[in-house]
N, C-alpha and C positions, 0 to 999 in steps of 0.2 A: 407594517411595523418592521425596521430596520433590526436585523439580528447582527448586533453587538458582540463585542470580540470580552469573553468570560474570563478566559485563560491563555496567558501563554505557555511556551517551555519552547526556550531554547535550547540545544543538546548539545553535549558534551563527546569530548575527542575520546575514543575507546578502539579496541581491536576487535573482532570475531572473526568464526570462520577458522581458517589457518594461518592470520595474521593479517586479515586486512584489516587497515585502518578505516575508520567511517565514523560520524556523527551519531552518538543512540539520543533521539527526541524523547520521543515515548516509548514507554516501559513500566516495570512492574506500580512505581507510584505513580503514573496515569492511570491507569485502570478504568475507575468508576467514572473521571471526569470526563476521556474519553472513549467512553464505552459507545461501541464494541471496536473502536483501533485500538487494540494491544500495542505492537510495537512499530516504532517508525523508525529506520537508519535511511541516513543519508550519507553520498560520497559523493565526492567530487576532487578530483584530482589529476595531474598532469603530468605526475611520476608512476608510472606501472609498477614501480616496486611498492606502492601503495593498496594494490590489489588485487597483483596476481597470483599471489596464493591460494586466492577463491575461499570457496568455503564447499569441499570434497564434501563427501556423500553421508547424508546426515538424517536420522529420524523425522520424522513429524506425525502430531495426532490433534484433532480437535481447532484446528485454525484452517482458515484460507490463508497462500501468502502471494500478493498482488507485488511484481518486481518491475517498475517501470524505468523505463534509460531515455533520458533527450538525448543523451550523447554517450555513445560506447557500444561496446558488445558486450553477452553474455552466452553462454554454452550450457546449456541444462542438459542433464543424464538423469534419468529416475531409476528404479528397481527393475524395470521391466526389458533394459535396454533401450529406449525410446532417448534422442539425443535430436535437442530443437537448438537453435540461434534466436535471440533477438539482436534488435541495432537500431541506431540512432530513432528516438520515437518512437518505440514499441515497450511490448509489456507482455509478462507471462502472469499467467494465474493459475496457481497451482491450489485444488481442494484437496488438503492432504484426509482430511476427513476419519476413517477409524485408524489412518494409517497409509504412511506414503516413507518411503529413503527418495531421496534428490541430491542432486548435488549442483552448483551454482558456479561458475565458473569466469572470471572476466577479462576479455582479450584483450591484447593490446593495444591503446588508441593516444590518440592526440591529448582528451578528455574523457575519462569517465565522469558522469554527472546523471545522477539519477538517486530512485526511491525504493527501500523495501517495505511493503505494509501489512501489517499479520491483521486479518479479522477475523473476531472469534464469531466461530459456530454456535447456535443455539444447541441447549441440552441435548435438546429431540433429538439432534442429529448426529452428535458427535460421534456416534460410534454406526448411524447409518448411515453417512454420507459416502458414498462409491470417491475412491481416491479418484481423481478427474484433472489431466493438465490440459490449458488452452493457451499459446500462441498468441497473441493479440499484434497483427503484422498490420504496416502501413497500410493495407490495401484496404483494411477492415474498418480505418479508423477514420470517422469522418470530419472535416474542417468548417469549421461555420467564420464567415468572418465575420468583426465586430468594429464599431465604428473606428476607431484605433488600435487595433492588435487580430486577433483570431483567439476561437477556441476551438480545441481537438475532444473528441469524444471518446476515449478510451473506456470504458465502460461504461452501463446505466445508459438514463435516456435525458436528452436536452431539446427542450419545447417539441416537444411530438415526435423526437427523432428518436429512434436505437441502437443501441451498440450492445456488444455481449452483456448478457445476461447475467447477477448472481443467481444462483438455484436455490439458495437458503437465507439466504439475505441480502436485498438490493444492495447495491454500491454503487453511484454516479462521481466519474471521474475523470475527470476536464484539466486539462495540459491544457493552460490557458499564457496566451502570450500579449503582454500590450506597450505600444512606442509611449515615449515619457510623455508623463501629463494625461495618460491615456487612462479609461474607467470603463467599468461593467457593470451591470446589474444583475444579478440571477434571482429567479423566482425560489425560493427553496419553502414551498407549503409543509404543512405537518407537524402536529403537537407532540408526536414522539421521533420526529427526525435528528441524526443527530450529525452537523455539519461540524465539518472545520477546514481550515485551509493551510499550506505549507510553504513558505518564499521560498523556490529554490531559489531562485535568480536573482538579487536582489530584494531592496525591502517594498511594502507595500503601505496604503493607508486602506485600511477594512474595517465599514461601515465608521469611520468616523477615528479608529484608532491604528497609531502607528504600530506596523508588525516590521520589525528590521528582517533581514536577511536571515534565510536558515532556522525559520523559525515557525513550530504551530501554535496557530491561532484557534480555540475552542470557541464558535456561536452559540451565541444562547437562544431563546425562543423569538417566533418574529417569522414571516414570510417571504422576506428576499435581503440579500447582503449587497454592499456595494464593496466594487474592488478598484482603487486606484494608484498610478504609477506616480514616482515624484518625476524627476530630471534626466533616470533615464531608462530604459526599456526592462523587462521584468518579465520572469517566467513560475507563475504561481501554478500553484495546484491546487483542486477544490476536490474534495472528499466529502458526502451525503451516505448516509444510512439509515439503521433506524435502532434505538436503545434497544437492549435485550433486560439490563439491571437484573442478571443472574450471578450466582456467586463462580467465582471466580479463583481455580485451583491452577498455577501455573508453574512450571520449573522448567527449566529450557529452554528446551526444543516442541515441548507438550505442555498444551491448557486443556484442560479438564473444570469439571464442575466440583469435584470433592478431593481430600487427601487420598482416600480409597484409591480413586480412579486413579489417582496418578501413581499408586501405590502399583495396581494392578498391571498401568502401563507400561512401567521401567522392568516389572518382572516377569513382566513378555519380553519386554527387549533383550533381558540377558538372558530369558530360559527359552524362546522361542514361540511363535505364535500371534508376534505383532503386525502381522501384516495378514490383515484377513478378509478382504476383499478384493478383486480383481483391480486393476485401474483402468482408466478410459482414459484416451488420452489424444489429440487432435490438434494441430495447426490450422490457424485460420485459413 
């Protein structure tokens, strides 16, 4: 059974950060429908006054955030001094978990073009998950080809294959590329999976409905999707997890599970004590 495109949301032109411009998809009225991806920003641009202002060093509690670039660099600095690079085709994942400061930073390039993705943490973990940053470098990420295009394995696992790991909640996530007229098929099993897909590149036809350009697509139940190109080549994303259907406390930069917590959170951050765990921290 073919999984069907449920929802879109195409996103709108917005700042963060210290004035980068970028596309917010999903956000706080996504929530439930794509639960557990919180928020999704996209950028792509050819002017670096567009995002070099980055987004300096900034809280986080209770999310993962998954930053992937097809095209560009980034600079990450966390709390601990620890200062990594991604570039063209790579991806950092940071578990900010009870508690992480980072800061994001994007270099000069021809194109920036890429994804940030916030997953929320289950309850259990929000305030036990060890802050954790990992690197995800070309060397780590494996290329399948496909009858017309490839796919890349940037997290999770693809027909018996691995790439890094989530610790608290899978995430399979395929930088997937195909020449015009070109198609896919992914197996995607599970009654509580919850899949969707992103066009960076171009529009797509998925499982049977047109998704233009710049735009996610929510699947609904069913065990495999199809992905196809019109006229000309296309660089999608496909994102797999699995529902958490927790309530859901969010203001900023912190999701939490209640007003409390978020209460408690901000008045760590201005009296001190929000950062209460060691971090880990590793390039691949």
């Amino acid at each position: 059974m073919l999984r069907t495109v449920e929802k879109m949301v195409k996103g709108y032109r917005t700042q963060d950060g210290a004035g980068v411009s970028l596309v917010r998809v999903l956000g706080n009225e996504t929530v439930d429908a794509f639960d557990p991806f919180l928020m999704l920003d996209a950028f792509d641009s050819t002017d670096p006054r567009d995002y070099l202002a980055g987004f300096p060093m900034h809280p986080h509690r209770g999310i993962e955030t998954v930053t992937f670039l097809s095209k560009g660099s980034i600079v990450h600095e966390d709390h601990l001094g620890t200062k990594a690079t991604i570039h063209d085709g790579e991806a950092q994942w940071l578990t900010a978990g009870s508690g992480a400061y980072h800061s994001e930073m994007p270099q000069r390039a021809e194109r920036m073009l890429g994804l940030q993705l916030w997953l929320n943490l289950p309850a259990r973990y929000k305030m036990t998950a060890e802050p954790f940053y990992h690197g995800i470098l070309n060397r780590e990420i494996r290329e399948f080809p496909l009858s017309a295009g490839r796919l890349r394995l940037v997290a999770g696992e693809y027909e018996g294959h691995s790439g890094i790991q989530g610790k608290y909640l899978p995430l399979d996530y395929y930088d997937i590329f195909l020449d015009a007229h070109g198609s896919v098929t992914l197996d995607v099993p599970g009654e509580n999976k919850s899949a969707m897909v992103f066009t960076l590149e171009g529009a797509a036809t998925v499982s049977g409905t047109f998704v233009p350009a710049k735009t996610a697509a929510k699947l609904g139940a069913g065990d495999r999707v199809t992905i196809e190109a019109g006229d000309a080549p296309i660089e999608i994303v496909f994102l797999c997890s699995e529902r958490l259907g927790e309530p859901v406390a969010w203001y900023g930069p912190i999701v939490m599970n209640s007003r409390e917590e978020l209460i408690r959170a901000y008045t760590e951050l201005e009296y001190g004590g929000f950062i209460q765990q060691a971090a880990k921290y590793e390039n691949g």
